[in-house]
N, CA, C and O atoms as a Maestro MAE file, in Angstrom:
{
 s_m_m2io_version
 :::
 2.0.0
}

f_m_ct {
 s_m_title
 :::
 protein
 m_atom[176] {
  # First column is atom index #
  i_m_mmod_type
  r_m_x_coord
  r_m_y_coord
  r_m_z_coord
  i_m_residue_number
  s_m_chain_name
  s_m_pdb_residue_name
  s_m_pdb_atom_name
  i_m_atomic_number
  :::
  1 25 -29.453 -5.761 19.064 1 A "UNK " " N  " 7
  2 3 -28.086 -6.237 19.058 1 A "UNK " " CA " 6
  3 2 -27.693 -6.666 17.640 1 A "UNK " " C  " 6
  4 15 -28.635 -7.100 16.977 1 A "UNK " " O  " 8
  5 25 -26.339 -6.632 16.957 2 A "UNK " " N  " 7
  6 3 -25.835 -7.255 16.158 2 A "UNK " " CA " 6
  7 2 -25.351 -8.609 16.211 2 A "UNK " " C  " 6
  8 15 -24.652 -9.204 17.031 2 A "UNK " " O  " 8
  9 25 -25.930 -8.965 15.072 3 A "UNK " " N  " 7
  10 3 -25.349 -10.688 14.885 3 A "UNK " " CA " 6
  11 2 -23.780 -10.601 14.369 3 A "UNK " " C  " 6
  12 15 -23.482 -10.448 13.185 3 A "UNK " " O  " 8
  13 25 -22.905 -10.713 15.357 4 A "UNK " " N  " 7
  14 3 -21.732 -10.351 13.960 4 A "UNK " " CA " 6
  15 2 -21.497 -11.284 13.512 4 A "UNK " " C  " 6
  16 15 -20.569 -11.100 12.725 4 A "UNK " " O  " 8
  17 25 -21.917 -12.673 13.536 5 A "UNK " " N  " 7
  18 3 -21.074 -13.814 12.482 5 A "UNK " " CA " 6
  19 2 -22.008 -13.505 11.447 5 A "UNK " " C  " 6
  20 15 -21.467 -13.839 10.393 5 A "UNK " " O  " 8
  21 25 -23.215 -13.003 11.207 6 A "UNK " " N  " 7
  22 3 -24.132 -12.734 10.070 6 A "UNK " " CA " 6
  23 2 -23.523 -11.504 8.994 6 A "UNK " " C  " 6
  24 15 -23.377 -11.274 7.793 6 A "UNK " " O  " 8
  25 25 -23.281 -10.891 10.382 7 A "UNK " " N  " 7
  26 3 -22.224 -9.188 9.230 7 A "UNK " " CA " 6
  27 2 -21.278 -9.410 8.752 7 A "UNK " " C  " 6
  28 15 -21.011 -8.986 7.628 7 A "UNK " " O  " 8
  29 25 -20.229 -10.371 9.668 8 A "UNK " " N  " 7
  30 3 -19.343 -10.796 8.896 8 A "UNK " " CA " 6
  31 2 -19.253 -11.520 7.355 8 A "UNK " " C  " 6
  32 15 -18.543 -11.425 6.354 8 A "UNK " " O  " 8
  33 25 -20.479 -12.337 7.830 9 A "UNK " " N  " 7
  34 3 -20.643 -13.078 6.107 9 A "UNK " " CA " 6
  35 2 -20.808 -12.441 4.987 9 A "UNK " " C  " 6
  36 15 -20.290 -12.720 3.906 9 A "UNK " " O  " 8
  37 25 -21.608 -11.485 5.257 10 A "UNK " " N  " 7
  38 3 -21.939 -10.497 4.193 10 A "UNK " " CA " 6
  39 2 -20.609 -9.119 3.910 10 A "UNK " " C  " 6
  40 15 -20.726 -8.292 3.006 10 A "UNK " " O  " 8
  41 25 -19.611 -9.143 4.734 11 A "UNK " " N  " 7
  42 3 -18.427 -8.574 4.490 11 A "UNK " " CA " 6
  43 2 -17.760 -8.790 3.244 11 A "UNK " " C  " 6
  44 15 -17.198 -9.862 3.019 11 A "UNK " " O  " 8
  45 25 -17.784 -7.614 2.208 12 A "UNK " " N  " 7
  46 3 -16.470 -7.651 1.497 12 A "UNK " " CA " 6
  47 2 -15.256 -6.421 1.427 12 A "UNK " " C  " 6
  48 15 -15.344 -5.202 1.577 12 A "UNK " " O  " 8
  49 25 -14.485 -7.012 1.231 13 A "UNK " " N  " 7
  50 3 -13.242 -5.955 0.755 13 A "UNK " " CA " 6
  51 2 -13.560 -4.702 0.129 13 A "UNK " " C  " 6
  52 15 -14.071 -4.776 -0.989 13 A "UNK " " O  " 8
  53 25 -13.331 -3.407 0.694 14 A "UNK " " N  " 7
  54 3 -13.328 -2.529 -0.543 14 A "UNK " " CA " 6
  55 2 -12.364 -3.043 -1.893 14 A "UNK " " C  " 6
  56 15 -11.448 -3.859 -1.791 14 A "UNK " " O  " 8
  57 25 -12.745 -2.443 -3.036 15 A "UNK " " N  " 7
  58 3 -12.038 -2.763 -4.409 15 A "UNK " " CA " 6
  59 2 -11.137 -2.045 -4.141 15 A "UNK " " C  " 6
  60 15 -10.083 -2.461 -4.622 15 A "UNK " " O  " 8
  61 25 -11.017 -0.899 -3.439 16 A "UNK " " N  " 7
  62 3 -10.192 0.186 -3.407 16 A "UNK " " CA " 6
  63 2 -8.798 -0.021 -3.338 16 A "UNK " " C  " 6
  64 15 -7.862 0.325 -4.059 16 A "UNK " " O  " 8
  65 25 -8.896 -0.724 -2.209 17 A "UNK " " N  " 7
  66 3 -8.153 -1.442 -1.576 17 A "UNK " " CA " 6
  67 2 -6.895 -2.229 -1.999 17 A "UNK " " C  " 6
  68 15 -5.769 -2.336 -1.512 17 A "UNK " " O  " 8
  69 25 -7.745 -2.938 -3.513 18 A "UNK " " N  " 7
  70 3 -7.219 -4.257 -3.966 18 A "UNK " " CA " 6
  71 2 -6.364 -3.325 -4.958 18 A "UNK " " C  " 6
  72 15 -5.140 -3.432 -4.879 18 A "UNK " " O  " 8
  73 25 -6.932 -2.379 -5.927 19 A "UNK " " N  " 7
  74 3 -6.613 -1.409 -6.649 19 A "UNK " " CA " 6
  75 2 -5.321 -0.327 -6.437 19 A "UNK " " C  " 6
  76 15 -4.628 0.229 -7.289 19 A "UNK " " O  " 8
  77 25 -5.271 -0.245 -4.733 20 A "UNK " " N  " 7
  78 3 -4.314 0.337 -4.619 20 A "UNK " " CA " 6
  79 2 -2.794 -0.413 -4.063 20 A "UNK " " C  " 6
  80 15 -1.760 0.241 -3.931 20 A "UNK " " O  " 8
  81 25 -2.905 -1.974 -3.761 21 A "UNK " " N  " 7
  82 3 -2.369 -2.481 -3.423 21 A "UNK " " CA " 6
  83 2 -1.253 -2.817 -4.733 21 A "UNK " " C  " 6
  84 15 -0.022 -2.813 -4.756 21 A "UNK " " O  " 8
  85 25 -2.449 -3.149 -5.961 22 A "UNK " " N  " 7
  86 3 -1.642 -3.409 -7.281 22 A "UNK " " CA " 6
  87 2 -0.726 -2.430 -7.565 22 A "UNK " " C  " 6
  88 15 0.463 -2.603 -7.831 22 A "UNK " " O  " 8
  89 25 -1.579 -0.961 -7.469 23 A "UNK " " N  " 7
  90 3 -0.641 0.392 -7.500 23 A "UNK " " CA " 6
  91 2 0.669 0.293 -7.222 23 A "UNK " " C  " 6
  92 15 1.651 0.235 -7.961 23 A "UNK " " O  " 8
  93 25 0.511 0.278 -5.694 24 A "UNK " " N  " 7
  94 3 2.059 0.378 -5.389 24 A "UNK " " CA " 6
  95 2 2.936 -0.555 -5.625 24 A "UNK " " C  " 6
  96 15 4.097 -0.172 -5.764 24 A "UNK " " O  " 8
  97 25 2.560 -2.475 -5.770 25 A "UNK " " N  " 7
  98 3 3.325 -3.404 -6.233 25 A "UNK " " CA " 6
  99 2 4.423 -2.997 -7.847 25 A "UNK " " C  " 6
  100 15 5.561 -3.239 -8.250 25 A "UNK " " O  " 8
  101 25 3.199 -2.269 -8.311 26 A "UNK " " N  " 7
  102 3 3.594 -1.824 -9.718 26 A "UNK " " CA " 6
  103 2 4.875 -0.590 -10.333 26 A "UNK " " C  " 6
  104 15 5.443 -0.331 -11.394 26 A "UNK " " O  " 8
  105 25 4.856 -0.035 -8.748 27 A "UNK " " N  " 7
  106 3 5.836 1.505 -9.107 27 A "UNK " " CA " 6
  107 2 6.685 1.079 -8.290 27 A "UNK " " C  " 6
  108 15 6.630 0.379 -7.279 27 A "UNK " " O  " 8
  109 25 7.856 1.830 -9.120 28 A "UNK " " N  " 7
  110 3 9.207 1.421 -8.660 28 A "UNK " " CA " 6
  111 2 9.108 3.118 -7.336 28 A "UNK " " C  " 6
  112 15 8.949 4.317 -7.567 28 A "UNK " " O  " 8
  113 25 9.267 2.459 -6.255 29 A "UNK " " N  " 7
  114 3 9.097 3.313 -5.155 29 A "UNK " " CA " 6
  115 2 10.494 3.416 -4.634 29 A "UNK " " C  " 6
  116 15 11.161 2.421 -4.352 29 A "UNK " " O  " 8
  117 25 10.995 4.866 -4.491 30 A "UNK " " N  " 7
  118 3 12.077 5.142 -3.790 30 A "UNK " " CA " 6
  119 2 11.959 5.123 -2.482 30 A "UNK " " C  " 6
  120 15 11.157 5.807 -1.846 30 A "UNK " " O  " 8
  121 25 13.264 3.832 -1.726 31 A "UNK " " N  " 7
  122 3 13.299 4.055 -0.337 31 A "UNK " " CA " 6
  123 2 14.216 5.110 0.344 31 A "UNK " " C  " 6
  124 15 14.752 5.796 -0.526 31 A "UNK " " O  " 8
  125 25 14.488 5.381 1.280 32 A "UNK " " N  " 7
  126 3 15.338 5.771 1.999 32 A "UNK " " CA " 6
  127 2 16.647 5.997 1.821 32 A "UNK " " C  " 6
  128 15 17.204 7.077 2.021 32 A "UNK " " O  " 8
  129 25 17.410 4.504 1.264 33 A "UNK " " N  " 7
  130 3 18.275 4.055 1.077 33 A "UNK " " CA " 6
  131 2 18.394 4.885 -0.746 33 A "UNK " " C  " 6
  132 15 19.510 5.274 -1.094 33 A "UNK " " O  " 8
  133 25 17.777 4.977 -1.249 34 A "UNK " " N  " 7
  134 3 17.843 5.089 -2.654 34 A "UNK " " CA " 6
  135 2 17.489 6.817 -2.820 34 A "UNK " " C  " 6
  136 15 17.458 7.440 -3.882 34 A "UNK " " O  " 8
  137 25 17.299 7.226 -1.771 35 A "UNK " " N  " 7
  138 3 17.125 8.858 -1.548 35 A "UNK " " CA " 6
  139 2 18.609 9.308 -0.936 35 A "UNK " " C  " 6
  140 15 19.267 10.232 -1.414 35 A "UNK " " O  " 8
  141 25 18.935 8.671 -0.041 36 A "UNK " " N  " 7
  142 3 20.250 8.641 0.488 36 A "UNK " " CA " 6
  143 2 21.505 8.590 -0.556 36 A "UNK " " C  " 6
  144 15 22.472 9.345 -0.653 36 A "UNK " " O  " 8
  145 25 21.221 7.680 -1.141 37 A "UNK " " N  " 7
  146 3 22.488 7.460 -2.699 37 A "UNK " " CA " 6
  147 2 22.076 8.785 -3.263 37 A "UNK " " C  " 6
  148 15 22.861 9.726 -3.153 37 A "UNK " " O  " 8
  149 25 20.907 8.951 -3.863 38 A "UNK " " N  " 7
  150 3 20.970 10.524 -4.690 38 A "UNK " " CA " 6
  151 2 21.752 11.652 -3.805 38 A "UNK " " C  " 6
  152 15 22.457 12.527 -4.306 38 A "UNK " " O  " 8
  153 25 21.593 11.544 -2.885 39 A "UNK " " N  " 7
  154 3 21.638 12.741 -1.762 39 A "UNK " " CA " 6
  155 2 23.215 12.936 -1.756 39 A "UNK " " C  " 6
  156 15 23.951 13.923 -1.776 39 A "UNK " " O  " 8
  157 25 23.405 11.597 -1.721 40 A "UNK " " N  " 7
  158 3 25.340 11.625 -1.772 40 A "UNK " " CA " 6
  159 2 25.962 11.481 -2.908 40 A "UNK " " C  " 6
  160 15 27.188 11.367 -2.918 40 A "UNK " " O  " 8
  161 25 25.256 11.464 -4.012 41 A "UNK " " N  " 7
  162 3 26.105 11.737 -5.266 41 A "UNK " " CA " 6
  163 2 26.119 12.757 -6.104 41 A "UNK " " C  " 6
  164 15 26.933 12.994 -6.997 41 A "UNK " " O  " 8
  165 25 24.578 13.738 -5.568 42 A "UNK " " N  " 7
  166 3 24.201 15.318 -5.419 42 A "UNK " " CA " 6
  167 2 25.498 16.261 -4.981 42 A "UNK " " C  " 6
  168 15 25.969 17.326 -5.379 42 A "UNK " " O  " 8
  169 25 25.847 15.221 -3.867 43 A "UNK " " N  " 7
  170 3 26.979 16.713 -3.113 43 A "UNK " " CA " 6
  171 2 28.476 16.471 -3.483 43 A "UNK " " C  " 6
  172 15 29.349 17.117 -2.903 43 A "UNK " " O  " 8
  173 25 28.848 15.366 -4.632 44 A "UNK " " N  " 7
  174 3 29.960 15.073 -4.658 44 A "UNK " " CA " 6
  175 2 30.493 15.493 -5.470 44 A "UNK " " C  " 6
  176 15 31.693 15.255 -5.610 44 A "UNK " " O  " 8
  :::
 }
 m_bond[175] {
  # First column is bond index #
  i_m_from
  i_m_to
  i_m_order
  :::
  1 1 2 1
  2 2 3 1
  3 3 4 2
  4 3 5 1
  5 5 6 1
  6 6 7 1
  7 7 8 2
  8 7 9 1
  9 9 10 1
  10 10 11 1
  11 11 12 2
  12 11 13 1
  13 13 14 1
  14 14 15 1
  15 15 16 2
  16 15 17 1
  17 17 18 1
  18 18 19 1
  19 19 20 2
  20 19 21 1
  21 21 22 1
  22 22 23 1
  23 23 24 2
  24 23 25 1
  25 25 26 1
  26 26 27 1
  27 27 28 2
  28 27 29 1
  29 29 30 1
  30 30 31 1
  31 31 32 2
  32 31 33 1
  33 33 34 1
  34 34 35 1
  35 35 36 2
  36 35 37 1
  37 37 38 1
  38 38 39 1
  39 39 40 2
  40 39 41 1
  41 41 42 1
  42 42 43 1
  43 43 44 2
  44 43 45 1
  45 45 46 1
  46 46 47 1
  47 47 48 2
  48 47 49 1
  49 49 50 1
  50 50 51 1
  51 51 52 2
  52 51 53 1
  53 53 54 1
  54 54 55 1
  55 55 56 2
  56 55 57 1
  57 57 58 1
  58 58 59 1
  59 59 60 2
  60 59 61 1
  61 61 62 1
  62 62 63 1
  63 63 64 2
  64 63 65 1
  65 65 66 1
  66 66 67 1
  67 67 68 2
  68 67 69 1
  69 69 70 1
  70 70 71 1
  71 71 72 2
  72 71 73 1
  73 73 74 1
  74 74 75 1
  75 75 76 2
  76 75 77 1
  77 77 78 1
  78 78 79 1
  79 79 80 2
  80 79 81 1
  81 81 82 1
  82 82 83 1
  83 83 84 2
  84 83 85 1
  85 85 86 1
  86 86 87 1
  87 87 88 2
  88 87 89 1
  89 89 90 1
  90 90 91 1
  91 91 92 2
  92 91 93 1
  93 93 94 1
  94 94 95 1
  95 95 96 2
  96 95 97 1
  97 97 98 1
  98 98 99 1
  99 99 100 2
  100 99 101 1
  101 101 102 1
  102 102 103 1
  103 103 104 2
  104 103 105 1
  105 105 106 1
  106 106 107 1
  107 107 108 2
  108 107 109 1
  109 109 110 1
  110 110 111 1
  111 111 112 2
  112 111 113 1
  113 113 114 1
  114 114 115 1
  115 115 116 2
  116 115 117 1
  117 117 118 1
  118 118 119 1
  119 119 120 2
  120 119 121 1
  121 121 122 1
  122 122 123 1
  123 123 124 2
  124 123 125 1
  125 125 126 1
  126 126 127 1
  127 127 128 2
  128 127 129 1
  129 129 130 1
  130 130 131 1
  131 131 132 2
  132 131 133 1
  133 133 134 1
  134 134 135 1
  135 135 136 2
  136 135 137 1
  137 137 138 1
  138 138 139 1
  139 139 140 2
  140 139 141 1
  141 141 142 1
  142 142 143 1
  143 143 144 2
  144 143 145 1
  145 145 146 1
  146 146 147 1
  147 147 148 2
  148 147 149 1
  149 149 150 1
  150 150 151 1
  151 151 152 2
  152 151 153 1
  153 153 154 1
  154 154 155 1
  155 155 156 2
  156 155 157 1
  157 157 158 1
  158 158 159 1
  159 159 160 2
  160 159 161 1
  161 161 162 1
  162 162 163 1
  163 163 164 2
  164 163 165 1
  165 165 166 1
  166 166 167 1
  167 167 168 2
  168 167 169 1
  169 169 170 1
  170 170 171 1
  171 171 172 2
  172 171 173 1
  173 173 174 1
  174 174 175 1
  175 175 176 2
  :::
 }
}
């Protein structure tokens, strides 16, 4: 059987994780709303 409060302790985060979180904080990401404005000033 597994101990899980033991596995748990020894649990860490992938870095990956942390790395890609910064990623996306960092880029200016087009929403919906900001695809929508191009879309309608494309056809005007």
């Amino acid at each position: 059987m597994l101990d899980y409060e033991k596995e748990l302790k020894k649990f860490k985060p992938s870095l990956e994780v942390e790395d890609i979180e910064d990623a996306v904080y960092q880029e200016d990401l087009s929403d919906m709303k900001d695809l929508l404005k191009q879309v309608m000033e494309q056809t005007k």
